[in-house]
C-alpha positions in Angstrom: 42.4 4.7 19.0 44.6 2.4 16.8 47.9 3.9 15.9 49.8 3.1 12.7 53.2 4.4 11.3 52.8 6.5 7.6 56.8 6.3 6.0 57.7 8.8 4.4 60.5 9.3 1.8 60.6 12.9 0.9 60.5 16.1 3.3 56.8 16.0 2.5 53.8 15.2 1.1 50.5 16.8 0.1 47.3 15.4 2.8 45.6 14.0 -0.2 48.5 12.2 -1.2 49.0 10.4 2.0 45.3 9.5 1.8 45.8 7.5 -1.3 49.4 6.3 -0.8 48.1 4.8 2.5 45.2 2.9 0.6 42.8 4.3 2.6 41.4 5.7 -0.6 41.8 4.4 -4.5 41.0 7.9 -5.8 42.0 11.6 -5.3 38.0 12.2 -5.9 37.7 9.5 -2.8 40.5 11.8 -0.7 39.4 15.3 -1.1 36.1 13.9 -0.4 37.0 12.6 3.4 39.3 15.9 3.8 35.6 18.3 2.6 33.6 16.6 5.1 35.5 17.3 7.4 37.2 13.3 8.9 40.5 14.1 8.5 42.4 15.7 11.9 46.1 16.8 11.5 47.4 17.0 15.2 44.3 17.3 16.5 42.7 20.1 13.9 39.9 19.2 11.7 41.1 20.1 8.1 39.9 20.8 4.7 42.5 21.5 2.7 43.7 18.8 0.5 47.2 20.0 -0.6 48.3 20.5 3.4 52.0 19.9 3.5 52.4 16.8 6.0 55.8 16.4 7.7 57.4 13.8 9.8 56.1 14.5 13.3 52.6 15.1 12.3 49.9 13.1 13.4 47.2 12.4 10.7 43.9 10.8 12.1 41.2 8.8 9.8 38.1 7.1 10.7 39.4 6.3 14.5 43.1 5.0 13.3 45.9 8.0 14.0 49.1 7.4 11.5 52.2 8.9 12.6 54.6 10.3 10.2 58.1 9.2 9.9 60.6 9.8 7.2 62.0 6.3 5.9 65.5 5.6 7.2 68.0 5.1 4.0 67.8 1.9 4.3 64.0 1.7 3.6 63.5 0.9 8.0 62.6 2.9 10.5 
């Protein structure tokens, strides 16, 4: 499985925002789609609710690629 950092710069953001802000999606339509049918896995847990809270440290997989969630250093690095 390919693995991919997702930067974050607030405490946390909603699932389907990640979806979009990753461009993995161009809609919200497209995200809460993916997250319904069940392709989205948050450390491992199939979910289907769209406005999960994702926090640095989780572990969001879509279509085979896992992103892991970091919070952006100040200085826009990691």
């Amino acid at each position: 499985m390919k693995r991919e950092f997702a930067e974050i710069s607030t405490e946390w953001i909603q699932l389907d925002q990640l979806i979009k802000w990753l461009g993995i999606t161009e809609t919200g339509g497209q995200a809460r789609f993916l997250i319904d049918d069940g392709q989205v896995a948050v450390n491992g847990v199939i979910v289907r609710e769209r406005r999960k809270k994702i926090f640095p440290g989780d572990l969001v997989c879509i279509d085979g690629v896992e992103y892991s969630v970091v919070k952006q250093a100040p200085d826009g690095g990691l």
